[in-house]
BAGULUM-786637 format. One record per residue: residue in one letter; x, y, z of N, C-alpha, C in turn. Coordinates in steps of 0.1 Angstrom, whole numbers, plus 5000, padded with zeros to 4 digits. Layout:
REM BAGULUM-786637
AXYZXYZXYZ
...
REM end
This chain:
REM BAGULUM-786637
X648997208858648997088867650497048870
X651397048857652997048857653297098866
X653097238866653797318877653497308891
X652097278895652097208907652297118915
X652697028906653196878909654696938914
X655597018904656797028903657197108917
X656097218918656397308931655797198944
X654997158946654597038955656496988957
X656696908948657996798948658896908953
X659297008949660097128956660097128969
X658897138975658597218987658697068998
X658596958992658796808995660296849000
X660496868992662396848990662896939001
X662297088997662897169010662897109023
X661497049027660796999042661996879044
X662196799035663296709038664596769043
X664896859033666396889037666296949050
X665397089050665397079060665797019074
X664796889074664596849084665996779090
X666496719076667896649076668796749083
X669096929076669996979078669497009094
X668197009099668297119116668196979125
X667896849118667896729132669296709130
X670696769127672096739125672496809143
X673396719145673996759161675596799158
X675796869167677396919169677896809182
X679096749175679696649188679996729200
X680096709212680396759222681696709226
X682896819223684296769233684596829244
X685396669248685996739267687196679265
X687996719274689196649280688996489286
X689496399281689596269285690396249298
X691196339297692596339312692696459310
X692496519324692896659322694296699321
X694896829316695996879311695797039318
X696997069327696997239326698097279322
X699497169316700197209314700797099303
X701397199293702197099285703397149280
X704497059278706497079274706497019265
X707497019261708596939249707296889242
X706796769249705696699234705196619246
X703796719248702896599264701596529258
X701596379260700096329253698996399261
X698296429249697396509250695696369244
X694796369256693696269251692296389250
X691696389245690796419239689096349234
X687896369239686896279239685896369230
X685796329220684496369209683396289209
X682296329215681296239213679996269200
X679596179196678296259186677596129186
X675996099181675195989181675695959162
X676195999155676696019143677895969137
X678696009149680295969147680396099144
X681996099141683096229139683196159122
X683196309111683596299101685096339102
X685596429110687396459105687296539120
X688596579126689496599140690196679140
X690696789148691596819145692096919157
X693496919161693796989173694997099166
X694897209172696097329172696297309185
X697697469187698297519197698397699193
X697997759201697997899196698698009206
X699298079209700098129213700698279206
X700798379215700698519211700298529195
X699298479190699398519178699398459167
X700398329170700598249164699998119163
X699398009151698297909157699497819145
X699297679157700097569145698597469144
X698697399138697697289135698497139140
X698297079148699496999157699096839155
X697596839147697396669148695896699143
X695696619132694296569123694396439120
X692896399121692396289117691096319107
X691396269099690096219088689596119085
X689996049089689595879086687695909095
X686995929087685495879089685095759106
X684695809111684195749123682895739125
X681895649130680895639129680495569142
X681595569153681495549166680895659171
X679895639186679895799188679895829200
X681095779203682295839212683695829209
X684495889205685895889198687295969209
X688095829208688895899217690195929212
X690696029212691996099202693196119212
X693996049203695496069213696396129207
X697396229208698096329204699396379209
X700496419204701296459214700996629212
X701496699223701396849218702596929228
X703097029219704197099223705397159217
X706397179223707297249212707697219201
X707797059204708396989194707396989178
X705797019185704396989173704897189175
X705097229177704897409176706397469183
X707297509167708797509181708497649177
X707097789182707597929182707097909198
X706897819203705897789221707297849227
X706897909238707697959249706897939262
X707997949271707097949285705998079288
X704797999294703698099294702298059292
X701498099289700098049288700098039272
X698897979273698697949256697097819258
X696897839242695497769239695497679230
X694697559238694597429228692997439225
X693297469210692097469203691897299198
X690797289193690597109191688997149185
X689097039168687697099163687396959160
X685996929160685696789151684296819147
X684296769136683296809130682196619127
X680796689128680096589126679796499115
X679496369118679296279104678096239102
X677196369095675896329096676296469083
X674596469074674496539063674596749068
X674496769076675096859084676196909081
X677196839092678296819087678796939097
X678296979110678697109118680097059125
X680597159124682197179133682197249149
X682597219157682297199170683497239176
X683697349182685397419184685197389198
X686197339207686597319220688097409222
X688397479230689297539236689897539252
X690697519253691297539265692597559269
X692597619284694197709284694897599287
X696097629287697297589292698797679293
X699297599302700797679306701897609300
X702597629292703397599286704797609294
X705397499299706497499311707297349300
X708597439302709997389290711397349300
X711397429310712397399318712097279331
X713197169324712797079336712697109348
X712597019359712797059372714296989378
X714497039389715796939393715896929405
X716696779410716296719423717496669429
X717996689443719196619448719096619462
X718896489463719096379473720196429485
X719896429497720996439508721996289509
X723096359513724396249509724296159518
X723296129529723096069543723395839536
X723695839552723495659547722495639549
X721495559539719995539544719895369549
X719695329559719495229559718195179564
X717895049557715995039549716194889554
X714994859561714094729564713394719558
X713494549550712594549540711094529544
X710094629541708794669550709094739558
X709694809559709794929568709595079564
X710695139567710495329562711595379566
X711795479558712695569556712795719551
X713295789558713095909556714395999547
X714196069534715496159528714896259524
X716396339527715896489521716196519509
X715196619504715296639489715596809487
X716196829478716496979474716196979459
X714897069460713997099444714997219442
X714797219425714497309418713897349403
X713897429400712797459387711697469387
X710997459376709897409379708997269379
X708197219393708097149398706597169404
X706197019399704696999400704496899415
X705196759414705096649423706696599424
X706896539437708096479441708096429450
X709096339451708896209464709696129462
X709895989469710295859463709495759461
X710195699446709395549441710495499445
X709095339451710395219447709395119443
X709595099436709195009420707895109419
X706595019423705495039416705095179427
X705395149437704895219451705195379452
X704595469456705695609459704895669466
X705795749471705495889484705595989480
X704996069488705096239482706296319492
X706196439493707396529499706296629507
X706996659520706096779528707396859529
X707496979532708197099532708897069548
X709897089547710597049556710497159570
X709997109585709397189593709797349593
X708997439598709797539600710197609588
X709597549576709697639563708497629556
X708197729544706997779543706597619535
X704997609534704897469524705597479512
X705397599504705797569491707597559489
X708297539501709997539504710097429495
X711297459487712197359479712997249484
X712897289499713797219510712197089515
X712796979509711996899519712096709518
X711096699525711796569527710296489523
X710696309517710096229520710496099527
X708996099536708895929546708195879538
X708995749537708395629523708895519530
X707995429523707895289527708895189519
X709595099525709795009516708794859515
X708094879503707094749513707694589512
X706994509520707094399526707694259507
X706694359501706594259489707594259476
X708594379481709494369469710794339474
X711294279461712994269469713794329473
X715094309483715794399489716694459473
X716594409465717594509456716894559447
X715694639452714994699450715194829451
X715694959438716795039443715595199440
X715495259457714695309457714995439448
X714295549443714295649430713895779437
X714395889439713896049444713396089428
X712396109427711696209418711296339420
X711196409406710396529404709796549391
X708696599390708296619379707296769378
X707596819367706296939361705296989362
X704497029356702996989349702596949341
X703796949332703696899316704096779312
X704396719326704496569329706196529330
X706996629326708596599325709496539342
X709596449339710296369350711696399348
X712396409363713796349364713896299379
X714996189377714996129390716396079395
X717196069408718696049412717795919423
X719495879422719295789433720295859443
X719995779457720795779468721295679475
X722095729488723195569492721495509502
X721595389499720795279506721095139509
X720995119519721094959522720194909523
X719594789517718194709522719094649530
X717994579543718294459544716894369545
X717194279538716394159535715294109549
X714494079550713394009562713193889554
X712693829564712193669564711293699570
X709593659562708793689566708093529573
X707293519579706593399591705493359575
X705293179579703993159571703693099581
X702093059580701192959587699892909583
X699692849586698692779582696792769588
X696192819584695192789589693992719586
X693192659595692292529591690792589597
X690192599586688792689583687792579590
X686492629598685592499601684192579596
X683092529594682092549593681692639606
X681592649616681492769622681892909623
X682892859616683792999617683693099602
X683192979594682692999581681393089581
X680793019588679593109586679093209596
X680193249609680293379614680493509604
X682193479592682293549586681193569575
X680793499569679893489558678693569560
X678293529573677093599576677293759581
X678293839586678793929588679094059580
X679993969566680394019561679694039546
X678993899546678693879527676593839532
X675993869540674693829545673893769534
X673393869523673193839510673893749499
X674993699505675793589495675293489492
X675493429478675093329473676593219471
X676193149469677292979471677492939480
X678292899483678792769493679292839502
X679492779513680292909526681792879524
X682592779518683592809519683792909500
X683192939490682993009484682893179484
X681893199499681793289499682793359508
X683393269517684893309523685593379514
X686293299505687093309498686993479487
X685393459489685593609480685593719486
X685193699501685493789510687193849513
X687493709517688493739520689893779506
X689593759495689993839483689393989479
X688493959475687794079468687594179486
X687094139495686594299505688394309511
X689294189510690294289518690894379507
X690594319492691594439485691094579486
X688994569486688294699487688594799498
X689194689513689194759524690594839524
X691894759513693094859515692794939502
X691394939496691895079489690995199492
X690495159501689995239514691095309520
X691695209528693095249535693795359531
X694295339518695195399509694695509503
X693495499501692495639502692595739510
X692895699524693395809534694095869537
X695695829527696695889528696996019528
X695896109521695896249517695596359532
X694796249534693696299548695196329556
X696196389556697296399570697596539569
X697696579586698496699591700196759583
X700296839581701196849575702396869590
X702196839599702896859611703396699619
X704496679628704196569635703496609650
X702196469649701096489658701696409669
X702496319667702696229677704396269687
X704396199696705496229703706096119714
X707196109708708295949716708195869708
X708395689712707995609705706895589709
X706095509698705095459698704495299713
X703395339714703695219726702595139718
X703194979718702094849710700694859718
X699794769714698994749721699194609726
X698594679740698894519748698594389747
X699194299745698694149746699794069739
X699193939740700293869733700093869719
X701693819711701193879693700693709689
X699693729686698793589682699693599662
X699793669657700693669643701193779640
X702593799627702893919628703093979617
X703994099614703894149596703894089592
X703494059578703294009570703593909567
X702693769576702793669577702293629566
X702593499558701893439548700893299555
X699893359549698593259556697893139543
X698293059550697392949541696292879546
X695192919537693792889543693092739536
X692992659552692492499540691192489550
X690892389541689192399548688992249539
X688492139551688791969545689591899537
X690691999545692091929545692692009532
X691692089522692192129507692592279510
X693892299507693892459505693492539496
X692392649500691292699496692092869496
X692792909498692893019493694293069502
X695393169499696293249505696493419506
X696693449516696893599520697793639525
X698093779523699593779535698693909544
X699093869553698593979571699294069572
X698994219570699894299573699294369587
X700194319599700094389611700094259625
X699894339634699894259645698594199648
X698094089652696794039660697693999674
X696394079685697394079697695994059707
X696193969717695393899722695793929735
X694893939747695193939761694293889767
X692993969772691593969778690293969768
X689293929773688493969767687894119767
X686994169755687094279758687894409766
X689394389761690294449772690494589761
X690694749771691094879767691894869752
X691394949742691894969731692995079732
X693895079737694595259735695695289722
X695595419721696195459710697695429711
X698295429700700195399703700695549707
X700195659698700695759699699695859694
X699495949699699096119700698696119684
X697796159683696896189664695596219667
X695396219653694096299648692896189639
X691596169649691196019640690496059629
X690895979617690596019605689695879599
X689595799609688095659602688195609616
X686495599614686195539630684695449624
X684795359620683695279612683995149611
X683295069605683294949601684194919587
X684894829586685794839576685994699571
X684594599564684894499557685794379568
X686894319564687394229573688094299585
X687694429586688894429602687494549609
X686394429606685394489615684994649624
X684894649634684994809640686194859641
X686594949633688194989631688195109631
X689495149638689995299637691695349631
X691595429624692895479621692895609624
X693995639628694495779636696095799625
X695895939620696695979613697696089623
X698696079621699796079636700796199624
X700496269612701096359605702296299596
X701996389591703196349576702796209570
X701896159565700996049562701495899568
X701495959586701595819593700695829600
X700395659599698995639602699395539612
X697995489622697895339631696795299627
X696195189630695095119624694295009632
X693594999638692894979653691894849650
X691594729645690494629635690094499649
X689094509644688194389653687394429663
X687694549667686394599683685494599679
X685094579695683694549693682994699697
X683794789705683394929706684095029700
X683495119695684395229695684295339704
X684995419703685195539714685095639710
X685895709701685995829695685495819678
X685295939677684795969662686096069655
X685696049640686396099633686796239630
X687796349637687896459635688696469651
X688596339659688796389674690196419674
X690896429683692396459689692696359694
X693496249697693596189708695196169715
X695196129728696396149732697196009731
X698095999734698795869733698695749745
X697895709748697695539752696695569760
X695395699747693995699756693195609749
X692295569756691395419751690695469740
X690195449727689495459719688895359714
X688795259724687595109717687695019730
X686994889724687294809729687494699720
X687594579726688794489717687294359712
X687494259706686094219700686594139689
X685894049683685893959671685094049660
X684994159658684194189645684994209632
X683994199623684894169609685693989602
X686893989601687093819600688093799609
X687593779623688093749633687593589638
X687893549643687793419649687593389666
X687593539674688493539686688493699689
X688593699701688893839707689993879707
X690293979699691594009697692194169689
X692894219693692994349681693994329674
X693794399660694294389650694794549647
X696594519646697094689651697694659641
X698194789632698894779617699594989619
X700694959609700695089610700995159593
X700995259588701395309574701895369574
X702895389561703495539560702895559545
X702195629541701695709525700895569523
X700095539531698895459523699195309522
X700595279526701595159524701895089536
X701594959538701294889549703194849558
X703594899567704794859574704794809584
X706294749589706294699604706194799611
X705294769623705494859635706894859642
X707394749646708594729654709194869656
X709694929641710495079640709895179649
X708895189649708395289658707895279672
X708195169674708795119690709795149693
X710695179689712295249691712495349690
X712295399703713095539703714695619699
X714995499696716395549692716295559673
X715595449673715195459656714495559651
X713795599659713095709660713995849654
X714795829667715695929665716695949659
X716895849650718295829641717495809626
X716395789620715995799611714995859606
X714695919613713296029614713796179623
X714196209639713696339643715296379636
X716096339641717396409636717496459622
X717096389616717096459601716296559600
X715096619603714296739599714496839610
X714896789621715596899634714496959643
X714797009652713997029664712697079656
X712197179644711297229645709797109643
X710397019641709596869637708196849653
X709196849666708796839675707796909679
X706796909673705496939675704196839682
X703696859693702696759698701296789692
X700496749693699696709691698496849695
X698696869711697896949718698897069720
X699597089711700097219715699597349714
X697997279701697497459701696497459714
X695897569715694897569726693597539721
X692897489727691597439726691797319716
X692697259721692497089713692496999725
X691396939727691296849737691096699731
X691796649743691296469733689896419737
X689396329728688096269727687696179742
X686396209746686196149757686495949758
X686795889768687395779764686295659765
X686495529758685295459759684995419777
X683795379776683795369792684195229795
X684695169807685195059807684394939808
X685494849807684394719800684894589810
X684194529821685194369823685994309814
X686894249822687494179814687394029819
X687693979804687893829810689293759797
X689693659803690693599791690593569779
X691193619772690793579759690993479750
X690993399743691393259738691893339725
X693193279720693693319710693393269699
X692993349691692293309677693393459668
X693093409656693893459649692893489632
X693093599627692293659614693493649600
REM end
């Protein structure tokens, strides 16, 4: 009877362990931030997950042969998602050379188990910085404006451009040479909202994240930007409200306010979203021509919004509101390629046309559009019509222009001499490329026309 009791309690015991040891999981790791490249000593993040937690961590570096062990953690975790930060590189493995190599990375689970869970992945091991120098030109910068320098890479090199402060541009290969040319230039913004001694930065950097950066000769000069004042009414409140927020809950001047906060910041990172979207050519050709009418406000006006006498909220406007007729021809400034032709939150039926090398125009309030997204169009063919949609108040279009996602004056590119003294002359004849120069690019048929009547100036 002993013995069966004792073999019963055995076979008890196995079924337990069992069960304990095959319901045990292996954490699953990935990359938290991807990595294809790492130098000197690059943070390296790393995501272990298990329903258990991580009992202990641990990352190498391995290379012809050679394996260092570069960063462990043992400290018991019981979270079960764990995120591991690390540096990795010559400095954690000085036999690393330039070349490929493998980050191995193990964590093992905190459960009676106890399984270890190996993650691997390549990388290129890149030691030699890259290097960058600035053309000796005078740059001279409007504050909100743009500016174009050339840059001469070398090494090796991942991204480059100019910062200035938070903001930056990238580099396109300077015309007439292959994309991947060392020879190139960036058009960058200086924007409206930092100061003039604001001292812009040429960068380059790796893969392995190693930066270096020069400066160059620049003059800001300073703008004085317009404020004004605007007086909100209950009708105009619940045009936008109803438009824009249908489903909103609160008060109408409540739900203004979140509109006009929260959907303009969604609508410029929309905007800024489309930076990527550009020709690597210039599409446009001369200066740019405005759209017609009178300017109802202008860059980046500072707007103060009161509504029963209390001021209820502030914005700054980047671009023109330009007012003539009612429903009067929308035409383009200059020759591009339309890259958004939709509804866009406060600047209603809107269009941007990317004009190459990430300059953009920006078309807000029609009530028509014309062309769709992928068309060609030529320079001052109608692509809308003009309208209060979005947070408009009034018949009116709302024209804006970018350089890399980043909101500037137009003015510059109404000048043809500006044109040609800080933009064509520096990258040289091979720049002058139109728009329709290949064959079979035709522009988009144009909207059909529309009466007009005068328009009363209202302002967004």
């Amino acid at each position: 009877m002993l013995k069966t009791v004792l073999a019963a309690v055995v076979v008890i015991i196995l079924i337990v362990f069992g069960f304990v040891w095959f319901s045990g999981k292996q954490a699953e790791i990935k990359l938290a931030k991807p990595v294809a490249a790492i130098g000197t000593s690059t943070t390296i993040l790393i995501q272990a997950d298990d329903p258990n937690g991580v009992k202990a961590f641990s990352a190498a570096l391995e290379q012809d042969g050679q394996t260092k062990t570069i960063f462990e953690d043992k400290s018991r975790s019981k979270q079960k998602g764990v995120i591991y930060s690390f540096t990795a590189g010559k400095k954690e493995a000085p036999f690393l050379k330039e070349g490929p190599a493998t980050l191995i990375a193990k964590a093992k689970s905190n459960d009676f188990r106890g399984a270890t869970t190996t993650f691997t992945q390549d990388v290129q091991v890149v030691l030699k910085p890259p290097s960058i120098v600035a053309d000796g030109r005078q740059h001279y910068i409007n504050q909100g404006g743009a500016e174009l320098v050339l840059l001469d890479l070398d090494g090796n090199w991942s991204d480059a451009g100019v910062r200035v402060a938070n903001y930056s541009s990238g580099t396109f290969a300077v015309p007439g040479e292959p994309e991947n040319s060392n020879h190139r230039f960036s058009l960058f913004a200086f924007p409206w909202d930092l100061s003039a001694e604001t001292i812009p930065l040429a960068f380059a950097k790796n893969g392995a994240g190693t930066e270096v950066t020069t400066t160059f000769w620049a003059k800001v000069f300073p703008k004085k930007f317009r404020s004004s004042d605007i007086q909100l009414n209950d009708r105009e409140l619940q045009k936008v409200d109803g438009e824009l927020d249908p489903e909103g809950s609160g008060s109408l001047i409540e739900r203004f306010v979140k509109i006009n906060r929260e959907t303009r910041r969604a609508n410029a990172q929309t905007i800024y979203d489309l930076r990527n979207n550009t020709e690597h050519r210039i599409l446009w050709s001369g200066p740019f021509i405005p759209v017609k009418g009178a300017r109802e406000s202008y860059f980046a006006d500072r707007r103060s919004y009161y509504y029963q006498g209390k001021k209820v909220d502030e914005q700054t406007h980047l671009g023109y509101d330009l007012a003539q007729t009612t429903n009067m021809p929308v035409k383009a400034a200059n020759s591009g390629k339309v890259i958004y032709a939709d509804r866009l939150g406060i600047y209603g039926n809107c269009v941007i046309i990317d004009h190459g090398y990430s300059l953009e125009s920006l078309y807000g309030h029609m009530s028509k559009i014309g062309v769709k997204v992928g068309d060609m169009v030529q320079k001052e063919q109608q692509i809308g019509v003009s309208g209060s949609t979005g947070m408009a108040f009034g018949d009116h279009v709302h024209f804006s222009m970018l350089v890399d996602g980043i909101q500037i004056d137009p003015k510059e590119w109404w000048d043809e001499h500006w044109i040609h003294d800080r933009i064509l002359s520096k990258i040289g004849p091979g720049a002058r490329v139109n728009a329709f120069s290949s064959p079979g690019q035709e522009p988009a048929p144009q909207a059909e026309p529309v009466a007009h009547h005068r328009a009363k100036r209202h302002r967004r």
